[in-house]
KEVEXFI-646810 format. One record per residue (C-alpha): residue in one letter; y, z negated, x negated. Coordinates in steps of 0.25 Angstrom, whole numbers, plus 5000, padded with zeros to 4 digits. Layout:
residues N
aYZX ...
END
This chain:
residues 301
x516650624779 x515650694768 x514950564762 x513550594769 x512750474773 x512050404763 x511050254764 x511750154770 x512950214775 x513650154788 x514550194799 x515350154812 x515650234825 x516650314818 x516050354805 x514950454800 x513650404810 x514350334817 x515350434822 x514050504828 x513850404837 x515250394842 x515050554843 x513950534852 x514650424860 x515750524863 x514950624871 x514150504878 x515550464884 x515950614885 x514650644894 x515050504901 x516250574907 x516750624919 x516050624933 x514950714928 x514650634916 x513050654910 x513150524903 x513650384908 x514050314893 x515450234898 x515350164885 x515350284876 x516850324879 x517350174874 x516250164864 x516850294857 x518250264859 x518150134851 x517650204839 x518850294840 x518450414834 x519550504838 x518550644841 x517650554850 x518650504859 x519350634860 x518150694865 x517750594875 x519350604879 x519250754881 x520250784871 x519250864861 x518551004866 x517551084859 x517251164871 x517051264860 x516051204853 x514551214861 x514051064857 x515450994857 x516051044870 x516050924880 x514850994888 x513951004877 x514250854872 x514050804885 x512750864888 x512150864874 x512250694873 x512050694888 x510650754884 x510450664872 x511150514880 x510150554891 x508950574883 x509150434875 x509350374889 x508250424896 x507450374884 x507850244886 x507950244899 x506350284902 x505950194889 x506450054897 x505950104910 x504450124902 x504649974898 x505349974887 x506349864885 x506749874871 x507750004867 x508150014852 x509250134850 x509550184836 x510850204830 x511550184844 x513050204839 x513750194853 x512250214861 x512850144875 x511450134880 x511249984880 x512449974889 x512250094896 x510750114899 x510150024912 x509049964900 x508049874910 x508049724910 x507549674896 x507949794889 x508449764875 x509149884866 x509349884852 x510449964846 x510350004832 x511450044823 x512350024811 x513049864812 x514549944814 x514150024825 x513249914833 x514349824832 x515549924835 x514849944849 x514449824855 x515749774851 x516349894857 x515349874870 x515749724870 x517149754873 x516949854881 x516149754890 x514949824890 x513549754891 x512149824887 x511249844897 x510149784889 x510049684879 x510649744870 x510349714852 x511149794843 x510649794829 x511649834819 x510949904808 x510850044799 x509450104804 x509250134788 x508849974787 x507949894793 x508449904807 x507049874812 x507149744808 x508549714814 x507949774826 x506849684827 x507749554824 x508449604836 x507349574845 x506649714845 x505049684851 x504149774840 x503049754851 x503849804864 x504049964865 x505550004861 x506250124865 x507050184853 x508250284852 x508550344840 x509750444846 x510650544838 x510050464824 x509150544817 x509950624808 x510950514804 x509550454796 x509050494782 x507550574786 x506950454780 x507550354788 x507250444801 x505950434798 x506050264794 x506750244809 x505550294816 x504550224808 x505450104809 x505350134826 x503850154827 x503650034818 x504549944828 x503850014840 x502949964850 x501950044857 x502850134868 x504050144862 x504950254862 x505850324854 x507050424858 x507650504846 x508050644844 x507050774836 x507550874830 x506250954825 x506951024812 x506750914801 x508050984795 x508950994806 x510050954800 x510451054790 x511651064782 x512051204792 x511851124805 x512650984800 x513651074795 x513751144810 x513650984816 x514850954807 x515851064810 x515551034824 x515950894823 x517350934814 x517651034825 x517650914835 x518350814826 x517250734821 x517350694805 x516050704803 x515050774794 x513550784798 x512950804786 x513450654781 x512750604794 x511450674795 x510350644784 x509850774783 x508550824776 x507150834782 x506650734793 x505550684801 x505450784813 x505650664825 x504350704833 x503450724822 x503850564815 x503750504828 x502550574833 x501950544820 x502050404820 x501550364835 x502650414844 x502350504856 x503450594855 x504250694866 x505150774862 x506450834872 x507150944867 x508750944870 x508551064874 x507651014886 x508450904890 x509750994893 x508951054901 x508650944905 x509950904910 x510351024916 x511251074900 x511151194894 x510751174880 x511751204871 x511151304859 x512051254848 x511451114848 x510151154843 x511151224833 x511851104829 x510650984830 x509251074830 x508251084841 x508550924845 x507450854855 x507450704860 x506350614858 x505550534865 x504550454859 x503550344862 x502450264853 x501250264855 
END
């Protein structure tokens, strides 16, 4: 797969974006195993199996080790989206217990939160992602006999249209804070567009809102070297897939300087910190790969 991404391109759970999300889902039901297990995601593991990508379901069977590799080893995956799962749900998790009763996640791919998550009474989460990949889950979900937590809207739309719009015809409240999760997303927008999702969340915003993304300070992180490193890594495990036709590269917005910018009081966690966090040792070679990564944690003001 050498085409590059390009306006208005698509995809399901198998192919180009897509297949990253299924990627992810894998170590959620990885680091949902076994006694010991740092996440609790029982839907992942089904969810991943449906799609039926062969490398994913070998992984999560235990039939594919890299315990040569320092960020593909099962110890590493499992701590590195144990790290990232438990930040978006903490997020959430203090945003409804402030009040908050309306969560919007971004591109959620096979995000299990509304199902998962113990969302408070009244609670209504909107899922946002392209029309295949909304519809392939709740079908999936539905058969599965799995019920939201919450109430539940899913909006099947690309974020590069007017997904504000669909949003609002969904029922979303522009005069009641909202609690926004923009996960593993960034780099899979044009720099432009990056910039026009923010604008589109604080125009849509009320007054103590919050937003969780990720930050990576280096407006160039993604350089031709470092996909090329993400890319081999991938091949070694099996993936078919080429980081440099998923990533929009050139320069971007630096994350905390847009938000800060326009209203939003921002904090910052370095992944580093929250290993520590965790009681992980942080692995050197992610910096490597992904730059010097922090979550975010934003509120209007």
């Amino acid at each position: 797969m050498s085409k590059g991404r390009r306006d208005g391109d698509s995809w399901g759970l198998a192919s180009s974006v897509g297949a990253t999300a299924t990627m992810v889902a894998a170590s959620r039901a990885l680091a949902s195993q076994g006694p010991d297990a740092l996440l609790d995601d029982p839907l992942a593991d089904p969810l991943v199996r449906a799609v039926g990508l062969d490398p994913f379901i070998r992984i999560i069977d235990g039939d594919a080790s890299f315990e040569d590799d320092p960020l593909l080893n099962r110890k590493a995956r499992v701590q590195q989206i144990a790290v990232r799962t438990r930040f978006f749900d903490d997020f959430f998790t203090g945003a409804t217990g402030e009040g908050i009763r309306q969560a919007v996640i971004l591109a959620s791919g096979l995000d299990t939160r509304p199902y998962r998550l113990r969302w408070p009474a009244g609670t209504v989460v909107y899922e946002i992602d392209q029309p295949r990949v909304i519809d392939f889950k709740t079908t999936t979900l539905a058969g599965l006999g799995a019920q939201p937590t919450a109430d539940r809207r899913a909006v099947g739309i690309d974020l590069r249209e007017d997904w504000p719009a669909a949003l609002r015809d969904s029922g979303f409240d522009v005069t009641q804070p909202a609690a926004w999760s923009a996960e593993g997303l960034l780099p899979y927008l044009p720099p432009d567009a990056q910039d026009r999702l923010f604008d589109h969340i604080t125009a849509l915003s009320a007054p103590g809102s919050r937003l969780a993304t990720e930050h990576v300070p280096d407006p160039n992180a993604f350089t031709d070297e470092r996909l090329q490193a993400i890319t081999e890594r991938w091949k070694r495990a099996g993936f078919d897939l080429d980081a440099a036709d998923l990533f929009y590269r050139g320069e971007r917005s630096v994350v905390v300087d847009y938000l800060t910018g326009h209203g939003w009081r921002v904090t910052t966690h370095p992944a580093r910190e929250l290993y520590e966090r965790h009681g992980f040792e942080f692995p050197e070679e992610l910096t490597a790969a992904f730059g010097d990564l922090s979550y975010v944690d934003a509120t209007l003001k």
